[in-house]
C-alpha positions in Angstrom: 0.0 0.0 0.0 3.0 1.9 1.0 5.8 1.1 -1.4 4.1 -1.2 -4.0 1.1 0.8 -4.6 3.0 4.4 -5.3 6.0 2.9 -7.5 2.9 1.7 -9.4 1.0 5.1 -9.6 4.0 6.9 -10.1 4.6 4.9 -13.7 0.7 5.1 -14.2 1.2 9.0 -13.9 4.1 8.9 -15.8 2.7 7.4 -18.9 -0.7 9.5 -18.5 1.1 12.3 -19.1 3.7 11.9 -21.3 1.7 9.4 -24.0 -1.9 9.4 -22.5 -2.4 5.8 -21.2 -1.0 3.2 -19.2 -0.2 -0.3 -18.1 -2.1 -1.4 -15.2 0.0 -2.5 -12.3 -1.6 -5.5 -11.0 1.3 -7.5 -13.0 4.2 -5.6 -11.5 2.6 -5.8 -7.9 1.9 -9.4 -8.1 6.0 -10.1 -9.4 7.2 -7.6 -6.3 4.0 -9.0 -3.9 5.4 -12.5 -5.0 9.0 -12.2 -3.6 8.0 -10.2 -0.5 5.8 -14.0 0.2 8.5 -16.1 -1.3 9.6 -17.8 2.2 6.1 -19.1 2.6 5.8 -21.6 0.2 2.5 -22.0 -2.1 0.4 -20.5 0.9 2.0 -17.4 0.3 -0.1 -17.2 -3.3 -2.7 -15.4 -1.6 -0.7 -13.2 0.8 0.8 -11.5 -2.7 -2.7 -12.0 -4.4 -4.0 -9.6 -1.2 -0.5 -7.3 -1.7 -1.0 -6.9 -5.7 -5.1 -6.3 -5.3 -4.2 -3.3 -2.6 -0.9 -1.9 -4.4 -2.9 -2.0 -8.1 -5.9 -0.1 -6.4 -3.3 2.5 -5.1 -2.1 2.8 -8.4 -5.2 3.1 -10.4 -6.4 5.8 -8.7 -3.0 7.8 -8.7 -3.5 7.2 -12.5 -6.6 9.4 -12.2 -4.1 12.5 -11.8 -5.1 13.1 -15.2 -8.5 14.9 -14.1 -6.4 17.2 -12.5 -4.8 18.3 -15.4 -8.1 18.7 -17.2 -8.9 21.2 -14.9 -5.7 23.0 -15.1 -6.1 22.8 -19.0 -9.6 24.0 -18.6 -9.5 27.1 -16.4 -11.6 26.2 -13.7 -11.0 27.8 -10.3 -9.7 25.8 -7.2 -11.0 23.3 -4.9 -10.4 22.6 -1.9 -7.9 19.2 -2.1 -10.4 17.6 0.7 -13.4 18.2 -1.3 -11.3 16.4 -4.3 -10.3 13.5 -1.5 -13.7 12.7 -0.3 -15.3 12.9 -3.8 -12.7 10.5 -5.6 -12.8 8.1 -2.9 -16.3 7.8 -2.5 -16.7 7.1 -6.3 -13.6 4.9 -5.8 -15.3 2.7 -3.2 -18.6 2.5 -5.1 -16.4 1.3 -8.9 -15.0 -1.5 -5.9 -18.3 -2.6 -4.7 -20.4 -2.4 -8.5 -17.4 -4.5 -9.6 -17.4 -6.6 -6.9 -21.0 -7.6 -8.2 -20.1 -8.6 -11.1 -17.6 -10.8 -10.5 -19.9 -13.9 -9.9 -21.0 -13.7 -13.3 -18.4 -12.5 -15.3 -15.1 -14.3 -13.6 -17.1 -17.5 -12.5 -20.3 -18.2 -14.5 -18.4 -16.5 -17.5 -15.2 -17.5 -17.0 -13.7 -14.4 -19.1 -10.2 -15.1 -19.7 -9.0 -11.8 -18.3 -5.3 -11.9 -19.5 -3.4 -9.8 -16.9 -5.5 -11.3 -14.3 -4.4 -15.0 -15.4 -0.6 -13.9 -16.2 -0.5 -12.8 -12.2 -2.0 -16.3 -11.6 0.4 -17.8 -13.4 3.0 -15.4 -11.9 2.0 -16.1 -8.4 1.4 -20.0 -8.6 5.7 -20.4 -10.2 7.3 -18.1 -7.7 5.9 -19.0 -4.5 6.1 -23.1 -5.5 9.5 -24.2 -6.3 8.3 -27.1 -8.4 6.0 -24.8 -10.5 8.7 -22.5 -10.4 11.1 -25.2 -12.3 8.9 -26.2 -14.8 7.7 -22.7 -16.3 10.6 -20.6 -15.4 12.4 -20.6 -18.9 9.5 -19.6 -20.7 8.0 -17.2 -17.8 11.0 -15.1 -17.2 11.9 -15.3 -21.1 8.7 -13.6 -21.6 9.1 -11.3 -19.0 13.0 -10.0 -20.1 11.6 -10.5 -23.2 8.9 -7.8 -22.4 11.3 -5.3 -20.5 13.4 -5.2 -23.4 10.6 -4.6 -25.6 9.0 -1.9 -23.3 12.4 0.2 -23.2 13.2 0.1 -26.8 9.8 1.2 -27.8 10.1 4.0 -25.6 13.1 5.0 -26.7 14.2 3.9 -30.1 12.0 6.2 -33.1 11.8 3.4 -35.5 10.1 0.7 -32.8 8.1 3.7 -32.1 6.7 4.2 -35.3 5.5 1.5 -35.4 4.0 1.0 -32.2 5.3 -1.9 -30.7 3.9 -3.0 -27.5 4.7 -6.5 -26.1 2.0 -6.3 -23.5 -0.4 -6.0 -26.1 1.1 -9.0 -28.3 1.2 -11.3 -24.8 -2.5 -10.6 -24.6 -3.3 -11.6 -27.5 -1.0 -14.7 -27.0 -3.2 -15.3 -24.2 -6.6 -15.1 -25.5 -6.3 -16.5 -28.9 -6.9 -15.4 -32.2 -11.4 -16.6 -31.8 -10.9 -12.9 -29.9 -8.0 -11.3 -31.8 -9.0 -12.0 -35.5 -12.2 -9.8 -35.2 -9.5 -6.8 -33.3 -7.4 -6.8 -37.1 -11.0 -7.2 -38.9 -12.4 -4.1 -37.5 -9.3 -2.5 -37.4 -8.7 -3.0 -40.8 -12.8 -1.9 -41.7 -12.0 1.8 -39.5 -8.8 2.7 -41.4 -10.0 1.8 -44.9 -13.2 3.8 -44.1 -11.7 7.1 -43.1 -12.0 8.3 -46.9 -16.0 7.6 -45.8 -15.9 9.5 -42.7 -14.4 12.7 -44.2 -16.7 12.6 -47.0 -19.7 12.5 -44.5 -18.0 15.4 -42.6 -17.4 13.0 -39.4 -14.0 13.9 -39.5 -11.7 16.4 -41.0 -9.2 15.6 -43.3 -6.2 14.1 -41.3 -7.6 13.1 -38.5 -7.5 9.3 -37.0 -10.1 7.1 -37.6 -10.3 6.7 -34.1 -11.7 10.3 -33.6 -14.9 8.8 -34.4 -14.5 5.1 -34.3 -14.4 5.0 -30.6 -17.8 6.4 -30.4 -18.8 3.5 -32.7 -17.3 0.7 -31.0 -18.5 2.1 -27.4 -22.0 2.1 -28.9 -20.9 -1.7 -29.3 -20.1 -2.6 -26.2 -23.4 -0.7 -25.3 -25.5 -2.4 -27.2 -24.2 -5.8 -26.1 -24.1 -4.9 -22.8 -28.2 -4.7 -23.0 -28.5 -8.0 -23.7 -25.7 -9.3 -21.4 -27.9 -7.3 -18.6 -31.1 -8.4 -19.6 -30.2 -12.0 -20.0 -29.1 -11.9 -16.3 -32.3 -10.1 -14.9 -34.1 -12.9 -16.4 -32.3 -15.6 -14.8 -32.2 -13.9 -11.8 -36.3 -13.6 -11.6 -36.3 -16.8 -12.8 -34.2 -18.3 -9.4 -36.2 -15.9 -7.2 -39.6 -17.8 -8.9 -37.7 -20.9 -7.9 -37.5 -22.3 -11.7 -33.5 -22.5 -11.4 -31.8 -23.9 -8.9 -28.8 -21.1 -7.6 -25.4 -21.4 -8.8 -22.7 -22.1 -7.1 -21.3 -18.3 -7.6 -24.7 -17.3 -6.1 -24.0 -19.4 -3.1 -20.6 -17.8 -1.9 -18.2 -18.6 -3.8 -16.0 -21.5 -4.4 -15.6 -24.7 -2.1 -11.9 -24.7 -2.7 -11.8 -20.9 -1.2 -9.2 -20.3 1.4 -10.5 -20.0 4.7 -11.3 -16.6 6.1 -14.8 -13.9 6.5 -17.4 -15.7 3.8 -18.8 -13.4 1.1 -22.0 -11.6 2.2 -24.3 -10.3 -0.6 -27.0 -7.8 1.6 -23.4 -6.5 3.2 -21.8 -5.9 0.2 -25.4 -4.2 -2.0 -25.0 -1.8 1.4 -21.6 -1.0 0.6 -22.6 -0.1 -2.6 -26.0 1.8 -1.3 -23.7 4.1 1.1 -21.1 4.6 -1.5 -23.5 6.0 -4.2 -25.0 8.1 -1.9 -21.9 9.6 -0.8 -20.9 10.4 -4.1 -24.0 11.8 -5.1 -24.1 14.1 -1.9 -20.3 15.1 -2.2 -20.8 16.3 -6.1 -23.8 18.0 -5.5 -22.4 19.8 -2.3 -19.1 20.1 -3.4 -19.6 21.4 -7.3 -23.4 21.5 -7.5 -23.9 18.9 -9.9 -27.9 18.7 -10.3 -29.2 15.7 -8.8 -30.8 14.1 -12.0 -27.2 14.5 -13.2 -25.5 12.2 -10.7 -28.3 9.7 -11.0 -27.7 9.3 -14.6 -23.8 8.3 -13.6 -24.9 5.8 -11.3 -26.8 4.1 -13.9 -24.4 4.9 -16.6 -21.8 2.9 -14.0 -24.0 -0.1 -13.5 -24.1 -0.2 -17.3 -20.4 0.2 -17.9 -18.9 -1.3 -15.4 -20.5 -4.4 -16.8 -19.9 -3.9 -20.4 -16.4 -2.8 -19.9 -15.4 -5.7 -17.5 -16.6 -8.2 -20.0 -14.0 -6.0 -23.1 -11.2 -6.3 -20.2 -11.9 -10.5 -19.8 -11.8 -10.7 -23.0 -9.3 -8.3 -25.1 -7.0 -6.9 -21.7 -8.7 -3.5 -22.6 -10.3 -1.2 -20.7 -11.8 1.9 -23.0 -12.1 4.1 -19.3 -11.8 7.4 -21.4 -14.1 6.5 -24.2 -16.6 5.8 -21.4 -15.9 9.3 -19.7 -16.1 10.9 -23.5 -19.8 9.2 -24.0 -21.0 10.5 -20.6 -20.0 13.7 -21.1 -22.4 13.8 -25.2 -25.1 12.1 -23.4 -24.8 15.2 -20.5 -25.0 17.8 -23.5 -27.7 15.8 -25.2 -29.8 16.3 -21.7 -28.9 19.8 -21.6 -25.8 20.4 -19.8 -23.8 23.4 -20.7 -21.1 23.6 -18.0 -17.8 22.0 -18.6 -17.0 22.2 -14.8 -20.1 20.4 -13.8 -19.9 18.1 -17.3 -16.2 17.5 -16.1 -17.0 16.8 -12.0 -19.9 14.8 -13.2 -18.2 12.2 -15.8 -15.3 11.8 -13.3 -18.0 9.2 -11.6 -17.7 7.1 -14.5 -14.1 7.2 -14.9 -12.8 6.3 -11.8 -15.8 4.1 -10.9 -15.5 2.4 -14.6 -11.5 2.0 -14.1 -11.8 0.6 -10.4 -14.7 -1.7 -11.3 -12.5 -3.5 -13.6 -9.4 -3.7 -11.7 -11.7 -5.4 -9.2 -12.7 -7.8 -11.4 -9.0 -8.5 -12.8 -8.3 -9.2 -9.5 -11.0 -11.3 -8.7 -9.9 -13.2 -11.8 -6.6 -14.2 -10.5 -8.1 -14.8 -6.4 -10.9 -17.2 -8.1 -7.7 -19.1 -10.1 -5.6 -19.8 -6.5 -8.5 -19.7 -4.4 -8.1 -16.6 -2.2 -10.9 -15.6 -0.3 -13.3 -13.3 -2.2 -14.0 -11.1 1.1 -10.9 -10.5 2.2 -9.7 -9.4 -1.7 -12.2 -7.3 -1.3 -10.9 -5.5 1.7 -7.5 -5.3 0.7 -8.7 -3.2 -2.5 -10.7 -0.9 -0.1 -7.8 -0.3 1.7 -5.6 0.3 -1.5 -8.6 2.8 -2.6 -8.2 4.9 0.7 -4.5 5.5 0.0 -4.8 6.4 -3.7 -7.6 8.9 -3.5 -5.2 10.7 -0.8 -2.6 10.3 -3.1 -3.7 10.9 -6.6 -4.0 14.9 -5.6 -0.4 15.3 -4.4 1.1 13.2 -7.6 -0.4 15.3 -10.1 0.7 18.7 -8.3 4.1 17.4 -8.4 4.5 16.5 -11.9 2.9 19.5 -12.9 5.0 21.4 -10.2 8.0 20.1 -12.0 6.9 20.5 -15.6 5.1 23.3 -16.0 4.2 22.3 -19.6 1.7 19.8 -18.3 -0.3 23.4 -17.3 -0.8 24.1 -21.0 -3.8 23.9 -22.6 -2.6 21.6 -25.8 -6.0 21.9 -27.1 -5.5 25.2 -28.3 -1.9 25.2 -29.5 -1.2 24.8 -33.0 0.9 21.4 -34.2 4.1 23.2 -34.3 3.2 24.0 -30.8 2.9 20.6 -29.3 5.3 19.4 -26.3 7.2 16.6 -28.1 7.7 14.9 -24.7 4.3 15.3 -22.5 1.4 14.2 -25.5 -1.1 13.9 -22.6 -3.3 12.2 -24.5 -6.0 11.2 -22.3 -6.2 14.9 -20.9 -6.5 16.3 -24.9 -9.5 14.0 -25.2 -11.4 14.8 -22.2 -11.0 18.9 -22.8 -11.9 18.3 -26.1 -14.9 16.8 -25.4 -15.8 19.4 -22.6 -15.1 22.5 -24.8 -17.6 20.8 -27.4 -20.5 20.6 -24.9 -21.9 24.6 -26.5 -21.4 22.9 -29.6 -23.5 19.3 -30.3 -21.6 17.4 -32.4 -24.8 15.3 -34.5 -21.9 12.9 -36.1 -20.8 11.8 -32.8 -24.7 11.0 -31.7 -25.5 9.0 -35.0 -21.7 6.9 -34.4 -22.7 6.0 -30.8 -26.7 4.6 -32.1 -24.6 2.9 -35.4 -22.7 0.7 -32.5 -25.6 0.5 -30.2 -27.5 -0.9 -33.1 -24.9 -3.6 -34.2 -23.7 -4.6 -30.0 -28.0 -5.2 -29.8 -28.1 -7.2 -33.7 -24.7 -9.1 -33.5 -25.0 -10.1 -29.4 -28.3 -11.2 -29.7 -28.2 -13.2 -32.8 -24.7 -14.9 -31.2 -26.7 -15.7 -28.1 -29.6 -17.9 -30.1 -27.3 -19.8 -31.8 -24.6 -20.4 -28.6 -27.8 -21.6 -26.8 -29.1 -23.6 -29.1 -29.0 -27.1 -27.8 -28.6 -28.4 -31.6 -25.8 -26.0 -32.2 -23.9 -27.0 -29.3 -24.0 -30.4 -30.0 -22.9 -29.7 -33.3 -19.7 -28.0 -32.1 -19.2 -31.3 -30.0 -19.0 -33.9 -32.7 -16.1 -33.4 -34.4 -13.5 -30.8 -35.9 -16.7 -29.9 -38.6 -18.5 -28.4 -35.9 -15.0 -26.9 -33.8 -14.3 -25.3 -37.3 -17.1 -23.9 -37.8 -17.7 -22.3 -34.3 -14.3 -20.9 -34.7 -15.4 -18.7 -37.7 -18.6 -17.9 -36.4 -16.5 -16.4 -33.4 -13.9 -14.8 -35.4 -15.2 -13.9 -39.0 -19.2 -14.2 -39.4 -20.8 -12.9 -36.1 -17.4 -11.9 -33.9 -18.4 -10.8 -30.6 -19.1 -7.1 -30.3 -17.0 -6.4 -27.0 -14.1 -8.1 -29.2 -14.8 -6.4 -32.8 -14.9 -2.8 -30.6 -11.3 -3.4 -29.8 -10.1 -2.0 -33.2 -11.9 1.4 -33.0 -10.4 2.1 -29.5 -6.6 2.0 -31.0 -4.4 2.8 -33.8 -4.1 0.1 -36.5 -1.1 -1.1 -35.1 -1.9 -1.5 -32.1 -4.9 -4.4 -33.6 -2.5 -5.6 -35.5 0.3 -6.7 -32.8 -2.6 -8.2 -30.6 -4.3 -10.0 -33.5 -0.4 -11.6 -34.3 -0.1 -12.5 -30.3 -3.7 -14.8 -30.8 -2.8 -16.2 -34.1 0.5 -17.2 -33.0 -0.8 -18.8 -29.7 -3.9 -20.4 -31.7 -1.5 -22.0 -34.4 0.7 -22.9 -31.5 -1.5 -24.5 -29.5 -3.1 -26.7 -32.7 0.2 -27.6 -33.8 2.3 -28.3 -31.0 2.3 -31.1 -28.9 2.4 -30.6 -25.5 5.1 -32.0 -23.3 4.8 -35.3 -21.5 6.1 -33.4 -18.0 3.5 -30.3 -18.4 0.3 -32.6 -18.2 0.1 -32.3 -14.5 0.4 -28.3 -14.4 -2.8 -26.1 -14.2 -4.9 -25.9 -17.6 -4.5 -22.5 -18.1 -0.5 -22.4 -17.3 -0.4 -23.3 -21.0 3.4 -22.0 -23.6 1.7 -19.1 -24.3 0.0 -18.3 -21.2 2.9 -18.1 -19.5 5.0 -16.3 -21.9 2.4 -14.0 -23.1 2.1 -13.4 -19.2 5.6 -12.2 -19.0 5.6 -10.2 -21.8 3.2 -8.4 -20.1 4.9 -8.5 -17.1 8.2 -7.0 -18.6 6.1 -4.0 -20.4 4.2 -3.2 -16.8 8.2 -3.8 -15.4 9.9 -1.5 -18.2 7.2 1.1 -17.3 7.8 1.3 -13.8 11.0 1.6 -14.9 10.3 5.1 -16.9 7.7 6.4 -14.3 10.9 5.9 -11.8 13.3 7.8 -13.8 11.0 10.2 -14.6 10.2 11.0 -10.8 14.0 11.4 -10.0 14.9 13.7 -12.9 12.4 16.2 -10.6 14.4 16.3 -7.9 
C-alpha cells in the first residue's frame, strides 16, 4: 500500500502524461507481492494475491491525476484538495463494490479469460512453488526479459516507435487466442479503410484518426451488447427468485476450494454499494453543484459500464475508461448540460468508478484461479482505494509542479506548438470533449446509435445460436463443428465487445494483438504438448505463460520510466 502501490502510480502518472495511457499494475505488484511472500511456500499465493489487489488499487487511482490536469487545461477555479479526496474516494469505493457484483458472473459463470489477471495467476502459482517455479521458469522469465526489453526500446528507439510496438499488447493476444483477436485486425482493418468515408460524410476532418470517431462506434458496441448481457441476467435472476432455477454455485458464496477466512455476504456488500453511491452523489452535489438528475444518470451509466467494460477487459485486456468518460459527457449535452466544470466533476464518476470496477474484477480473476478468499480481496482493495484517493492529488501537483508544460492547454496550440515529450493524450480527449458541450456534435450521436445498433443485432443473434442445444451439439461432434464455431467467433458474427477493440486504437496497435492470438492459436493446434506439463494447471499453458511475461516485462519497463522520470524532478 505503501511502497508497491505508489512505484505503481507513479509509472501510471508517468505514462498518463507523457503518451496518454497506461499499463495497469496488478502484473508488477503481483512479481514484487510474490517475492515479498516467497519464504512461505505455495500458501504465500494469496498473501501476494491480497498485496497486488491493494498496491494495483493504489495505483489506479494515482493514474486518475489526469483529471487534474483537465482542470488545469480548462481554467476552472480551485477546490479545496479535501473536497477532491472525499469525492474520488467515495466514487472509488462504489467502482470496488459495482465490480465486486459482477464478479460472480463474469469471472465465474463467464469465466472471461482476463489476460493480466491470469498472467499474475500464473505469476504467483511459479514463484511462491518451487516445483512450478522449475517447470515454467524458462518460458516465464523469457517472456518477462523478453517484455522489459521490448517496453524500453519502444520508448526510446524512433523506429520501434513508429511502429507502435507493444509487447503487453502482443502477450494478450498470445493469451486469449486469435477466436478474440482475429475480429480486433477485422475491424481494425474496416475503421482505417473507411476514413475516406468518414471525411466525405464530414465526421472527421481531413487528417484526422479514424479513431476520432470510431471510438464512439465501438463504445455504442459494447453498449449495445451490454443490454442483452444485462437483460439475459435479470431474467435468470427472476427466474431463481420464482424458484424455476436452482442457484449457482457463484450465487451461493463462492468457491468450495476458497481459502478459509470472512465468507462473502451479498445484503453486506449491496450496502456497501448503497452508502457509497449516496456519498458520491451528496459530495458532487455539495461540493460542485452537480444537479441531482445528473449524478443519477452516472450511477446508472456505472452499473451499465462497469459491466460492459469488464466483459472488453476479460476478453481483449482493454479497458476503454476514457471512451466511457467521453460518451457520458455527449449524453450530459444531449440532456442539456452546458457547464464543462459540472460536465467534467460529473463524468469523473464514470471514470474512476468504470476504471476501479474492472481492476476489481481483474483481480478477482486471478483470487478465483488460487483460491483466495473473495472477502478479504475485497478489503485489501478498499484499503488500497483509501490510500490512492489521498494520493492521486499530491502526484499530479508534483509532476505539474515540475513541468510546468503539463499546465498548457494543448488543445488550443497549433501542431508546431505541441510538447514533443508530455502528449497527454487522455487529458487532450477529455478537454476536447468538454469545450464541445456549447457545440452538439450530430456525427458523434449518429456513431454512438450505429454501435448501439450492431452490439443489440450481433450479441443477440450470437446468443440464439450459442444456446441452441442443436448448435452445441454440433460443435461437440467433431472438428466440422470446432471449425465452424471458430469462424462464427472470429469472422461471421465476432463478438461485439471483441470487434470494438479496433476502433479504440491505432491500427497497429490491432495488428500486434491479433499476431499474439494467431500465434498462440497455431501454437497451441500444432504443437504437442510436453509429457512433463500434463500435471500443471490448464491455463499455465506455452503461451500463457509467456504471453504473461511479456506483459509483465512491459508493466516492469514502465515502472522503470515512471521511476526515472520521478528522479529527474528532484
Amino acid at each position: 500500500m505503501l511502497v508497491l502501490g505508489p512505484l505503481g502510480g507513479i509509472a501510471a502518472s508517468y505514462m498518463n502524461f507523457s503518451l496518454g495511457f497506461y499499463v495497469n499494475a496488478q502484473v508488477m505488484a503481483g512479481i514484487l507481492g510474490s517475492i515479498v511472500t516467497l519464504g512461505y511456500g505455495p500458501a504465500g499465493r494469496h498473501g501476494a494475491n491480497y498485496m497486488q489487489t491493494m498496491a494495483a488499487s493504489v495505483a489506479g487511482m494515482m493514474a486518475m491525476s489526469c483529471l487534474l490536469q483537465a482542470r488545469v487545461w480548462m481554467g476552472l477555479p480551485p477546490v479545496p484538495t479535501w473536497q477532491l479526496v472525499i469525492y474520488m474516494l467515495a466514487i472509488g469505493m462504489l467502482g470496488a463494490g459495482v465490480g465486486m457484483l459482477y464478479t460472480p458472473t463474469l469471472v465465474e459463470r463467464m469465466k472471461l479469460t482476463y489476460p493480466s489477471g491470469l498472467a499474475v495467476a500464473n505469476i504467483l502459482r511459479a514463484l511462491t512453488d518451487p516445483a512450478l517455479l522449475k517447470r515454467s521458469v524458462a518460458r516465464l522469465f523469457g517472456g518477462i526479459g523478453t517484455g522489459v526489453l521490448g517496453g524500453l526500446a519502444s520508448a526510446k528507439v524512433a523506429a520501434l516507435g513508429a511502429i507502435e510496438l507493444s509487447l503487453s499488447t502482443f502477450g494478450a493476444g498470445l493469451i486469449v487466442g486469435a477466436r478474440i483477436t482475429i475480429p480486433a485486425i477485422t475491424s481494425g482493418l474496416l475503421f482505417w479503410a473507411l476514413t475516406p468515408t468518414f471525411v466525405s460524410m464530414g465526421w472527421l476532418k481531413e487528417g484526422d484518426p479514424f479513431r476520432k470517431i470510431a471510438f464512439l462506434i465501438a463504445l455504442g458496441m459494447i453498449l449495445g451488447a451490454t443490454v442483452i448481457d444485462i437483460a439475459l441476467i435479470v431474467w435468470q435472476a427472476q427466474r431463481r427468485w420464482r424458484g424455476l432455477d436452482g442457484p449457482s454455485q457463484a450465487d451461493a458464496g463462492g468457491s468450495a476450494e476458497e481459502s478459509t477466512g470472512p465468507r462473502y455476504n451479498l445484503p453486506r456488500l449491496l450496502a456497501f454499494v448503497g452508502v457509497s453511491a449516496l456519498a458520491v452523489v451528496v459530495s458532487g452535489m455539495q461540493f460542485f453543484g452537480i444537479p441531482f438528475w445528473m449524478m443519477a444518470l452516472a450511477l446508472v451509466l456505472v452499473a451499465i459500464f462497469v459491466m460492459g467494460n469488464g466483459i472488453s477487459v476479460g476478453l481483449t485486456d482493454s479497458n476503454p475508461i476514457s471512451s466511457a468518460f467521453v460518451l457520458s459527457v455527449i449524453l450530459f449535452g444531449l440532456a442539456g448540460l452546458t457547464d464543462p466544470m459540472v460536465g467534467l466533476m460529473a463524468a469523473t464518476v464514470l471514470l474512476i468508478a468504470t476504471s476501479i470496477g474492472c481492476d476489481m474484477q481483474q483481480d478477482r480473476s486471478t483470487g478465483w484461479r488460487l483460491g483466495s478468499n473473495r472477502a478479504l480481496q475485497f478489503r485489501f482493495q478498499v484499503g488500497g482505494i483509501l490510500v490512492g484517493a489521498l494520493m492521486a492529488v499530491g502526484i499530479a501537483e508534483l509532476f505539474m509542479a515540475a513541468y510546468p508544460v503539463l499546465r498548457l492547454d494543448q488543445t488550443v496550440m497549433t501542431a508546431d506548438q505541441q510538447p514533443a515529450q508530455w502528449a497527454s493524450a487522455m487529458t487532450y480527449k477529455f478537454v476536447g470533449v468538454l469545450r464541445g458541450l456549447s457545440e452538439p456534435n450530430p456525427a458523434q450521436t449518429a456513431a454512438i446509435v450505429m454501435g448501439v445498433l450492431f452490439g443489440v443485432v450481433v450479441e443477440g443473434a450470437r446468443k440464439l445460436i450459442k444456446r441452441s442445444a442443436r448448435y452445441q451439439a454440433f460443435v461437440a461432434s467433431g472438428r466440422t463443428g470446432f471449425a465452424t464455431d471458430f469462424c462464427l467467433d472470429a469472422f461471421f458474427l465476432p463478438s461485439p465487445y471483441a470487434f470494438s477493440f479496433g476502433g479504440f486504437v491505432n491500427l497497429p496497435t490491432s495488428l500486434w494483438f491479433g499476431a499474439g492470438g494467431v500465434a498462440s492459436s497455431l501454437f497451441n493446434t500444432l504443437a504437442r504438448r510436453p509429457r512433463e506439463d500434463n500435471d500443471l494447471p490448464s491455463d499455465m499453458s506455452t503461451t500463457s505463460l509467456v504471453g504473461g511475461g511479456l506483459i509483465a516485462g512491459d508493466a516492469l519497463a514502465a515502472l522503470g520510466l515512471g521511476v526515472v522520470g520521478l528522479l529527474a524532478l528532484v
